[in-house]
C-alpha positions in Angstrom: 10.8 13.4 3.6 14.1 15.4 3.6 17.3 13.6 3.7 18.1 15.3 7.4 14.8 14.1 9.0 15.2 10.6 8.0 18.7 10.5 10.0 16.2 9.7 12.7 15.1 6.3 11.4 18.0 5.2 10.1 19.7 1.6 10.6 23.0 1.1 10.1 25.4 -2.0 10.7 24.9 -5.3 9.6 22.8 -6.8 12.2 20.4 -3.9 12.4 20.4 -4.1 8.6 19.8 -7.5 8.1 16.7 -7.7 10.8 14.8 -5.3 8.3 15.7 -7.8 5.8 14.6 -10.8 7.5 11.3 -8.9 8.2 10.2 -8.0 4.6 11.2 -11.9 4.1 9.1 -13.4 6.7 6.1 -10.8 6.2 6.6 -11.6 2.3 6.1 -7.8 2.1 5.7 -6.7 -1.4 8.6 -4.4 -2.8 8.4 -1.5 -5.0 11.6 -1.5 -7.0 12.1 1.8 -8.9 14.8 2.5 -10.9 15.4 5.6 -13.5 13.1 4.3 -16.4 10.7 2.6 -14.3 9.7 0.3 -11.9 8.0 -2.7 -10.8 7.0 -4.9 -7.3 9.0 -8.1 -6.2 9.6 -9.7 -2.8 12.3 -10.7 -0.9 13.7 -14.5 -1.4 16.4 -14.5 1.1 18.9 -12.3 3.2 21.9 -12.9 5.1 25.4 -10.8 6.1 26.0 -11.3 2.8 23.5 -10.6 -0.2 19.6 -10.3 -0.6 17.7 -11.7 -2.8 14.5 -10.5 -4.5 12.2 -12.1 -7.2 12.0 -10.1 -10.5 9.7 -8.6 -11.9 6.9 -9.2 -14.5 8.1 -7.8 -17.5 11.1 -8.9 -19.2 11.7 -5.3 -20.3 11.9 -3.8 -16.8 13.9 -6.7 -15.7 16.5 -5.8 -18.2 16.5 -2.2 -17.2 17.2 -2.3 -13.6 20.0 -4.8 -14.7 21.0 -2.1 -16.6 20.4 1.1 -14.2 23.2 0.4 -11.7 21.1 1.8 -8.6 17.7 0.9 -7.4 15.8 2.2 -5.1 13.2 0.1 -3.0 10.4 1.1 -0.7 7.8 -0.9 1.6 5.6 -0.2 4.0 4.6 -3.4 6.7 3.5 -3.1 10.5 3.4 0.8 10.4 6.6 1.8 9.2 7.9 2.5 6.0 10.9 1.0 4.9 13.3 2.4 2.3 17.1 1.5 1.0 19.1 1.3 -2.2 21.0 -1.5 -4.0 23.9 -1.2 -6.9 25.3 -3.9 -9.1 22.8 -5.9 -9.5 22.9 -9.6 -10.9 20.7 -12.4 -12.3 21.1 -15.3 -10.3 19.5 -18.5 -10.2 17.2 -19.5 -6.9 16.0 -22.6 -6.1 15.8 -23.5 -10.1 14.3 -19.7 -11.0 16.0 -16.6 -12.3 16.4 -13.9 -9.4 18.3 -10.1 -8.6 21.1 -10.7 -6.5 23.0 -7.4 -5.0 24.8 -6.6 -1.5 23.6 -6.6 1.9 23.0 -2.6 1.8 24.8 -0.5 4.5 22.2 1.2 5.5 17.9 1.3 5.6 15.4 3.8 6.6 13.0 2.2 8.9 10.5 5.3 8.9 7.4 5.0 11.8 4.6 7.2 10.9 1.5 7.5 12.7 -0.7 7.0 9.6 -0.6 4.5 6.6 0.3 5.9 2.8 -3.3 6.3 1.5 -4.6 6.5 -2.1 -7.6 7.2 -3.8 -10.0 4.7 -5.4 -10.5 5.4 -8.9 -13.9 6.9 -10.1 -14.2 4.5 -12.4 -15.1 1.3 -12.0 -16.6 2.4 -8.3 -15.5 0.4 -5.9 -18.1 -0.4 -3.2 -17.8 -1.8 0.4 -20.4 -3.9 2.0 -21.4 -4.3 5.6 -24.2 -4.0 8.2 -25.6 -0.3 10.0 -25.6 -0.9 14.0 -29.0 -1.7 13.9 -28.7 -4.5 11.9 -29.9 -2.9 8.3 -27.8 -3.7 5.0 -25.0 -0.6 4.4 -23.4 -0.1 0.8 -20.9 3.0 1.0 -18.6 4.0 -2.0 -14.7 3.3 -1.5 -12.7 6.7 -1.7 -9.4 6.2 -0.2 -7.5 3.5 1.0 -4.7 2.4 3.3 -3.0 -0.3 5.1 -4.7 1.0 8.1 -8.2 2.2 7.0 -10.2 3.3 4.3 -12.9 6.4 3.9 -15.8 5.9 2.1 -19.1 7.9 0.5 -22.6 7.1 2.0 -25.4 7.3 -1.2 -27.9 7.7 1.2 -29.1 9.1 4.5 -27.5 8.0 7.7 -28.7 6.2 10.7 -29.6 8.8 13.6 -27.9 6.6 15.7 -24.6 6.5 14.6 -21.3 6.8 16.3 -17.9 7.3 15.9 -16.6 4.2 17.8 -19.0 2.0 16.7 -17.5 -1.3 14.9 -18.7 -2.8 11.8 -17.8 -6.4 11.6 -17.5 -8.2 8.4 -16.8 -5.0 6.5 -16.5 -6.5 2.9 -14.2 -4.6 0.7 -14.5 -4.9 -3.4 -12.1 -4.2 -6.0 -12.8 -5.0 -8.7 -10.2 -6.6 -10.8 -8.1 -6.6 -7.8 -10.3 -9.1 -5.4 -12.1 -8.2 -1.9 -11.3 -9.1 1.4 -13.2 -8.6 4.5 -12.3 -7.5 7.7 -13.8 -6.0 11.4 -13.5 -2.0 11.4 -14.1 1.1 14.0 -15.9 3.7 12.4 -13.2 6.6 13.6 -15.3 10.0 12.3 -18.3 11.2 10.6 -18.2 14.1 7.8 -19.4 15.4 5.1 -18.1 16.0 1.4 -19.0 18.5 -0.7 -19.2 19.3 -4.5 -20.5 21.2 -7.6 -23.0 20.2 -9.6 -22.8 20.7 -13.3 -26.1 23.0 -12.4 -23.9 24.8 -10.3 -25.3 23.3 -7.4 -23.6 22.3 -4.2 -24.1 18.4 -3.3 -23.5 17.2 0.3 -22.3 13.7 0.7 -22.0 11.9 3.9 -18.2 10.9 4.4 -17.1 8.1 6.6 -13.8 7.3 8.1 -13.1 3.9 9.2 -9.7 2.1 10.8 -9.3 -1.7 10.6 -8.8 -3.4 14.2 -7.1 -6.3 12.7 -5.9 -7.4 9.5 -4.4 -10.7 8.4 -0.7 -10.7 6.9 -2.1 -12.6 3.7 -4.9 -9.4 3.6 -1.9 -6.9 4.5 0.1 -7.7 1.2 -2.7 -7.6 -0.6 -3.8 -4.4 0.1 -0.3 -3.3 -0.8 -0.3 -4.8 -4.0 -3.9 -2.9 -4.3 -2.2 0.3 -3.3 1.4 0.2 -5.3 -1.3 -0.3 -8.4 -3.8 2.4 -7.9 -0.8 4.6 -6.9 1.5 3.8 -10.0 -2.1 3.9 -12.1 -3.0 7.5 -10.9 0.7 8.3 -11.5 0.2 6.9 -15.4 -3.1 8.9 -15.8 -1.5 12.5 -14.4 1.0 11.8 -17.1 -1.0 11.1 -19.9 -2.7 15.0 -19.7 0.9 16.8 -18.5 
């Protein structure tokens, strides 16, 4: 987003300031820290007119760096809206017996609503599969493709039910992955398409495509989606680098 349309969004002030604060505290919304050599996720340990506080992060190395950086930039996303703001000079402090980054209550944040989650792809390998139940009551296994705070989309490996809707709701819609744990959640299937690709026989290969939003989510299930999606995000970042 351009500098200009963020003006839009953006909280100045020190009350306004320090609500966003107190938000990502009492959420325990994880916090991608990003500095110039690298970055890592943290979460806020405590905010007031003052200073914030945030946990460090869990390498050593990249600890040392963003001592060493003099700016950071940190991003989250929580309750539809993506939050962004910097921080200079930051310190190592000590909190509640632990090392922690210090720095001053920023001037300003970027509170930015959007109208759909961040969303990033599941990797193609190891497949990430989703669990749940057809309307009719039969067993459903679909293949995760994307993800987001607010949905996912997933493949269908087989052929679907002529009495499917978009609307209908799929309740205890289990979601693995992987290394990364499952949760399980009620969903509204939203649309149904298709997704096509080649074959290594040249052939085209139609695969039923399914777009689902979550109704309701947890706040425990919310940050661990976002640790799921800072990962996949910073591992498809890693991967693109490797073959630049």
């Amino acid at each position: 987003m351009r500098e200009a349309d963020k003006e839009q969004y953006i909280k100045r002030g020190t009350l306004a300031v320090l609500n966003v604060m107190k938000d990502l505290l009492r959420f325990q919304t994880p916090l991608m820290v990003n500095f110039s050599r690298g970055q890592f996720i943290s979460r806020m340990l405590a905010a007031d007119e003052d200073q914030v506080i945030f946990d460090l992060g869990s390498h050593s190395q990249d600890n040392e760096m963003a001592l060493r950086s003099g700016e950071v930039n940190i991003a989250a996303e929580t309750q539809g809206a993506k939050v962004e703001f910097s921080l200079s000079s930051l310190q190592k402090v000590d909190y509640e017996g632990l090392p922690a980054f210090a720095a001053a209550l920023p001037e300003l944040v970027w509170q930015i609503q959007r109208r759909e989650f961040f969303r990033v792809n599941a990797p193609m390998e190891p497949v990430f599969w989703c669990h749940s139940e057809w309307p009719d009551g039969n067993k459903a296994r679909f293949r995760l493709q994307d993800l987001s705070l607010g949905g996912i989309g997933v493949l269908v490996d087989e052929k679907l039910p002529e009495d499917l809707n978009s609307g209908d709701t799929f309740k205890k819609l289990r979601v693995e992955l992987g290394e990364y744990g499952q949760f399980e959640v009620t969903a509204q299937l939203l649309h149904i398409g298709e997704r096509s690709t080649i074959t290594s026989k040249n052939e085209t290969r139609v695969t039923p495509r399914l777009s689902f939003r979550f109704t309701a989510i947890e706040p425990v299930q919310e940050r661990q989606l976002q640790q799921v999606i800072f990962a996949l995000e910073r591992l498809a970042r890693d991967k693109a680098s490797r073959f630049q």
